[in-house]
N, C-alpha and C positions, 0 to 999 in steps of 0.2 A: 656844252654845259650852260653857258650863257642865256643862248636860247630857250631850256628847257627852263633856265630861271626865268625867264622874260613872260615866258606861256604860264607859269602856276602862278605870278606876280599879275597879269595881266585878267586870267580865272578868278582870283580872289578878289580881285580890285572890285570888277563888272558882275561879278557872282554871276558869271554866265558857265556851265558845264564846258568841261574841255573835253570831249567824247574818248580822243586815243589816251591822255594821262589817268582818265578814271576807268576805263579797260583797263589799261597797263597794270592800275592800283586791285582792279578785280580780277586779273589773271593769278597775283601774288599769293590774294586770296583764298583764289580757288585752287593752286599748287598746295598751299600751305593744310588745308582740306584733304584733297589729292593724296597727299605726302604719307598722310596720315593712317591711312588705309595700309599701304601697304609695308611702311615703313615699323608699324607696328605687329605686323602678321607677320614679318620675316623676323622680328628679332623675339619674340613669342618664345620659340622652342628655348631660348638665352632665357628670358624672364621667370619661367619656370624653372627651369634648373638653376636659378638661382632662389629665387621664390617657394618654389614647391608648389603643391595644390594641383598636380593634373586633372582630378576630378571639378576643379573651377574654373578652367584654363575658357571653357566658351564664357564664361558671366566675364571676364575681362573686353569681350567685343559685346558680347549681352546687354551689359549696363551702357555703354556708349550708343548702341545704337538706339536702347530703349526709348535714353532720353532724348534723343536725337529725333527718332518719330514721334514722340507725343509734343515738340517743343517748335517741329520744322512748321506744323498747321500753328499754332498759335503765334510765331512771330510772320509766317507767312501773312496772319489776317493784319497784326499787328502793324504791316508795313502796309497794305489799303489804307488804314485810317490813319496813321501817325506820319509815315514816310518811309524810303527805302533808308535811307543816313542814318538817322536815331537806332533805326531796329539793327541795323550792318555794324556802326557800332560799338554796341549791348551786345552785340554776339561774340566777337570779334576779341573785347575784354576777357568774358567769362571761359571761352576758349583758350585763353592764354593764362588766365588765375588755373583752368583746369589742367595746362601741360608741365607749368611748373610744379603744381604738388603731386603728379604721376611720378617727375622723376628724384621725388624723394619718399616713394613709396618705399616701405622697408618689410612691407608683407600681401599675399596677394588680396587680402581684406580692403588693406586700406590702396593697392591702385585699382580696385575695383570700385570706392567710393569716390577714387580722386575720378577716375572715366565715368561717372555718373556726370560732374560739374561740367567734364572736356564736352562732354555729349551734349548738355543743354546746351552751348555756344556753339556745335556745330551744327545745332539746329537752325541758324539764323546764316550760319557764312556764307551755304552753296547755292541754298533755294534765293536767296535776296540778292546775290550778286549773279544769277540767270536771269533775276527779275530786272534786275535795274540795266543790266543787257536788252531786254523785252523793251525796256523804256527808252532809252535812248537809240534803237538799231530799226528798219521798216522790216515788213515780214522778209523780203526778199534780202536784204543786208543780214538780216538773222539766219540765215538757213548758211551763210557764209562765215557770219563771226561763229556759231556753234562750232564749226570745223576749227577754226582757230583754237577756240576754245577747253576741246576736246583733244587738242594736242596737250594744252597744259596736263592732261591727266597721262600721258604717253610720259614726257619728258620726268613731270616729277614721279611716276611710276619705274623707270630705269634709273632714275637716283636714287629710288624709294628704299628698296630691296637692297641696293650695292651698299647704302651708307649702313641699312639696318644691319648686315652682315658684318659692314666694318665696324661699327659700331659696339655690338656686341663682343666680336674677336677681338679686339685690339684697345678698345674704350671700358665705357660703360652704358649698358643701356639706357640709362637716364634720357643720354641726349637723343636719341630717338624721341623724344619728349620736348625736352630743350629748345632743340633746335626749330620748335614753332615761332618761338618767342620773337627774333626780330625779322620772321616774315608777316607774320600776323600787324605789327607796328609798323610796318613800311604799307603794306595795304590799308591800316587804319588813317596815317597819316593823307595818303592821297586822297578818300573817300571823304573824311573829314574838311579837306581844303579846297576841295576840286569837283566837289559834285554839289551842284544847289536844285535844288524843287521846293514849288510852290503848293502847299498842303492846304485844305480844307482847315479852318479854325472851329468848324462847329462841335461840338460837344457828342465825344465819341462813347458805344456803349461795346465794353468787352465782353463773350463769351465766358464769363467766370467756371460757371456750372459746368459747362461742357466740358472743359481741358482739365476739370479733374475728375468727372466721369470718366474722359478716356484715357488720362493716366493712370484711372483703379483696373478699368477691362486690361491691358494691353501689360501691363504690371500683372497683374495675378497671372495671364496667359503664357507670360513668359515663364514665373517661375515653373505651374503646370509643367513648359516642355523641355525645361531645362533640368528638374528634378525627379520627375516622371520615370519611374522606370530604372531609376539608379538609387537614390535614397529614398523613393514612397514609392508603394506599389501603385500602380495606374487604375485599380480598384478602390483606393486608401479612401479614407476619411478627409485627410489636407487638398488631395487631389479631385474628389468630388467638390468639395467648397468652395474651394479656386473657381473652377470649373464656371461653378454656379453663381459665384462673385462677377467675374468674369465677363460671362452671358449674360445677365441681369443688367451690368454697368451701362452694357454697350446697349441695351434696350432702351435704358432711361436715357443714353446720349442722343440715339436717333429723335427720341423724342423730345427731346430740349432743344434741338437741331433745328426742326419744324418751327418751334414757335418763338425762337431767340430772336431779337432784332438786329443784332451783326452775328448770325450764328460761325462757329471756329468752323464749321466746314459745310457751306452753300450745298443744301441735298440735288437743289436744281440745276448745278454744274455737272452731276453725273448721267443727269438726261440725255447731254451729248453723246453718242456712239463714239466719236472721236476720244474724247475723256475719259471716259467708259474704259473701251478697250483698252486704251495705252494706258492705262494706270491699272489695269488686272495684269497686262505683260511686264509693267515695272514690278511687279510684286514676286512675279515670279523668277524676273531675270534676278531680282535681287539677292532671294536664296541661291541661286546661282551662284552670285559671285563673294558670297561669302561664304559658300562652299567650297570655293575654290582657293580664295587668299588667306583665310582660318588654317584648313587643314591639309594643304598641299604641300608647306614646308616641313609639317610635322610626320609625312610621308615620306619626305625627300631626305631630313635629319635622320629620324628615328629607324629608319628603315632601308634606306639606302644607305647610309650613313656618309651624306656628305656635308660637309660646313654650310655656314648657314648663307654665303656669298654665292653658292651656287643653288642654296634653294632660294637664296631670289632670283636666281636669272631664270627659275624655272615661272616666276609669276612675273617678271619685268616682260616676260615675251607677249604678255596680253596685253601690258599695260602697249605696247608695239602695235599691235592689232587693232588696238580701241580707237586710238587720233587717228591712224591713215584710216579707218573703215569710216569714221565720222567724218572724216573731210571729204572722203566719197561719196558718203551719204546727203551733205550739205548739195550735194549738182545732184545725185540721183534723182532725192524729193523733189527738185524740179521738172526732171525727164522724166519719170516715171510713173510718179506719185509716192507716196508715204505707204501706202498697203502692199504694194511690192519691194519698193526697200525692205519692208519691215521682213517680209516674207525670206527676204534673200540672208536678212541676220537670222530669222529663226533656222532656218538649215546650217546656218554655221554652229549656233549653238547647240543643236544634235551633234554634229560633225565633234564638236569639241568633247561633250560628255560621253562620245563613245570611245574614244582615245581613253580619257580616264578609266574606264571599264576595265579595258584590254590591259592597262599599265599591269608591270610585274617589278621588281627591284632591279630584275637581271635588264631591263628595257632602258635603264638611268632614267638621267635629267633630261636628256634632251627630248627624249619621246613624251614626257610630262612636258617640257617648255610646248608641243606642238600643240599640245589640246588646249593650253592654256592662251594660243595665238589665236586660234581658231574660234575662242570663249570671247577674250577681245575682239574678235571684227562682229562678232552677232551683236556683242552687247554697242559698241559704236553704231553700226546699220540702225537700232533699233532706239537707243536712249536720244541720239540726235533727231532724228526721224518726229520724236514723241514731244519731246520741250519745242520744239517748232510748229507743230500740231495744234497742241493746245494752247500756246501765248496768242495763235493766232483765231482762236477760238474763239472768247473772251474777251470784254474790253477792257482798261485802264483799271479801272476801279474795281475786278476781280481775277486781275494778271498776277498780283502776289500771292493769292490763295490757291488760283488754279495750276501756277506753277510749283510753291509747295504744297500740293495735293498729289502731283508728282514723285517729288523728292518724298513725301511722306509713306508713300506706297512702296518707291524703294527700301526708302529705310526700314519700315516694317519690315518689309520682305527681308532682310536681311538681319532683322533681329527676329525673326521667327526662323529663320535658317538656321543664325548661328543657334537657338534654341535646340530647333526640331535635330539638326543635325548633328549637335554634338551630343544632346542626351540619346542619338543612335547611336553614335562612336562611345559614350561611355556604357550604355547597355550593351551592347556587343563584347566590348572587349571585359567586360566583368564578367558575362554568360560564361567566356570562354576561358578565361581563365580559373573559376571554377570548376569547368568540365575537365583543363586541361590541367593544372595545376598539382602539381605534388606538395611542393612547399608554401603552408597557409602563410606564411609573408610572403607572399608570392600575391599584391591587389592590384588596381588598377593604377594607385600611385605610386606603385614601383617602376612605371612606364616613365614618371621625372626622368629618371635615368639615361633612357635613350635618347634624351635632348639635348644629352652635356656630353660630351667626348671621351675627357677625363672618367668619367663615374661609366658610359657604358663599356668604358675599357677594362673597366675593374668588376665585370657581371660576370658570374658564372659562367661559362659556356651555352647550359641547357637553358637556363633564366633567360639569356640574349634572345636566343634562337625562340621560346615561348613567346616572352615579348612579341617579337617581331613579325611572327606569323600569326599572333591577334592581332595585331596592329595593321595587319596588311588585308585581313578578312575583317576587321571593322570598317577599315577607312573604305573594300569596297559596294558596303552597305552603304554609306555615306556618300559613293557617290555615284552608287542607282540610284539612290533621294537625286541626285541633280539631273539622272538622266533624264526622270521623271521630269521634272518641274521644264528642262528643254523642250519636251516634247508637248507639253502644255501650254506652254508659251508660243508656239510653232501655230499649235491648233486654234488658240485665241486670234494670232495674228490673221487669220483666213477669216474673221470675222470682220474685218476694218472695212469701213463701207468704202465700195467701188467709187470714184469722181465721176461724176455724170459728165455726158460729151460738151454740155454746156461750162462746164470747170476747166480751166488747167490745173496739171497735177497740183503746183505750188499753191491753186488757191482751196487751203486746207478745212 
């Protein structure tokens, strides 16, 4: 203890960075990030059955990731001209004003307003604390700390699920919320004491225009595919307008893009084949994996019918999958290269979405936990592989934006997942329960039900069984969408340019 006071007295004194205490402080960080994912998808099917609103149940990951991608580019640029500290943070606060009024949500309106504020602060935690990694770490020290790194999302993913579980059973879901609060202040405290850089003073010019051009495109796109098909026809009038909103936005952004003088997102960074590709497979793996941590427990609940502690062990076994495949990953991309690592996670990610396929209720949890190990080592092979990629691409002065241009990709991807994919889980299971249905109380939010113990214990018989067999032919629409987006991700990755004989794999 002495010691470690001696080092953060000794940091502050000389303002010189202490490299292993400001990891330590961005490990916390990115747990607390981490946490979040999953600890909120496992205690979900609780939050509804307490809440209500099955037909809102995606806008509660919707609204977090939305803001989450239109905010990861603008604090990503934000940290080029300002610094990694200031932006880290500004994020770091807002992320923690946003967990505490989630867990005094009293309806699902207002925690789906409170994960609007969580989301803009989670815009700045992950991508700036990769980045400020990128800064302090050589290419070859980063292909080593990512694996470290990447275990953090292993660890706080087997907490993640277990606590949400207990949480819900035994507590109350709030603190799946709560419990950000003094991780987020232990990692702000280190960042704030312990990390110094030296900024440019000259007089910096924001992208104003742009980042809210692409918060109107990527906002109207979402509602489109969240509301599409369940409360507006996909022919409608709100749905054409979106549509046309939308598409028009993102035209005016590319072109304020071009001629901005710190544009939010450098057009000339995508010129890279490297950049390129690894941010069309982030996109995809991303629907991926909120494909899988959204509606996996609401399969394993509602339909196998078991507690919510064993539907996270059914997504903690990815989270299993994700740090050891990243940590192999980290010596791979050395031996190999990055186009064959990457190659070896896209086969695992088919390998995983055809387990989902095949899943039946009579198969349980554990044949769910496989696909979902097998999801984690592609998505480790491939996300590690790509943030080492591209920091190494890029210099200094466009390592915050190129790296969240990453984070941005996923994120989209996964707020157009949780979009695309659950307005196919709520059109599906409306179709069908109108085909099937005897009793007109008989809708898609009578599905609440299957998420609480108590109330599916008190259904009908034949209601149960209805239920359960749309639910089970929705959710496997939802995830041929992932088989889909695997095998696209597969096919992209065979695009990655060869290392000429004059490169080592590592030099990316």
């Amino acid at each position: 203890m002495k010691s470690l006071t001696n080092q953060i007295s000794y940091s502050i004194r000389k303002k010189e960075t202490n490299r292993p205490l400001v990891l330590g402080a961005i490990i916390i960080g990115m747990f607390m990030a981490a946490i979040e994912g999953t600890i909120v998808s496992t205690a979900m099917p609780g939050i509804v059955g307490d809440l209500g609103g099955f037909s809102t149940f995606s806008w509660v990951f919707s609204a977090y990731l939305l803001m989450s991608a239109i905010t990861v580019l603008i604090f990503g640029k934000l940290s080029d001209l300002f610094g990694r500290k200031p932006i880290y943070t500004i994020g770091v606060v807002i992320f923690l004003i946003g967990s505490l009024l989630c867990g005094f949500a009293e309806s699902m309106e207002a925690l789906i307003l409170f994960r609007l504020i969580q989301g803009i602060g989670a815009g700045a935690v992950q991508p700036i604390a990769l980045t400020i990694v990128g800064d302090m770490y050589t290419m070859e020290e980063r292909a080593k700390i990512q694996g470290y790194l990447a275990s953090v999302w292993g660890i706080s993913a087997i907490a993640g699920p277990a606590l949400g579980g207990v949480f819900v059973q035994y507590f109350d879901w709030a603190w799946v919320f709560w419990m950000n609060i003094p991780l987020g202040l232990l990692s702000l405290i280190g960042i704030v004491l312990l990390l110094h850089e030296s900024i440019d003073k000259e007089r910096k010019s924001i992208d104003y225009v742009g980042a809210a051009l692409l918060l109107v495109s990527i906002s109207a796109l979402m509602v489109v595919l969240i509301e599409g098909g369940v409360h507006w026809a996909w022919a409608s009038s709100p749905i054409v307008i979106l549509v046309s909103i939308s598409l028009i936005a993102m035209v005016f952004f590319f072109k304020v893009e071009k001629k901005a003088k710190e544009p939010l997102m450098p057009l000339g960074i995508w010129r890279d084949p490297v950049i390129a590709i690894s941010n069309s497979v982030t996109f995809t793996t991303g629907m991926i994996l909120i494909g899988v941590s959204s509606f996996l427990p609401t399969f394993v609940q509602g339909v196998m019918e078991k507690s919510p502690i064993v539907a996270g062990f059914t997504l903690t076994t990815m989270s299993i999958g994700w740090p050891i495949a990243s940590t192999i990953a980290g010596k791979l991309v050395i031996k190999i290269g990055f186009r064959m690592t990457s190659v070896l996670g896209g086969i695992s990610l088919i390998s995983g979405s055809m387990i989902y396929l095949l899943m039946t209720p009579s198969l349980g949890p554990i044949f769910a936990g496989c696909g979902s190990f097998l999801v984690g080592v592609g998505m480790g092979l491939t996300s590690t592989t790509f943030i080492v990629a591209i920091q190494s691409s890029v210099s200094w002065k466009q390592r915050g934006i190129a790296t969240a241009s990453n984070m941005f990709m996923r994120t989209l991807g996964s707020a157009v997942g949780a979009a695309l994919l659950g307005g196919i889980l709520n059109g599906r299971l409306q179709q069908y329960l109108m085909n099937h249905a005897t009793n007109e109380e008989v809708t898609i939010n009578t599905a609440n039900q299957l998420l609480y113990e108590p109330k599916r214990n008190s259904l009908d018989p034949a209601i149960l069984d209805l239920l359960q067999n749309g639910l089970t032919i929705s959710l496997k629409w939802v995830y041929g969408g992932v088989g889909v987006m695997a095998l696209l991700s597969f096919l992209l990755v065979l695009f990655l340019p060869k290392p000429t004989k004059k490169e080592r794999p590592a030099q990316l």
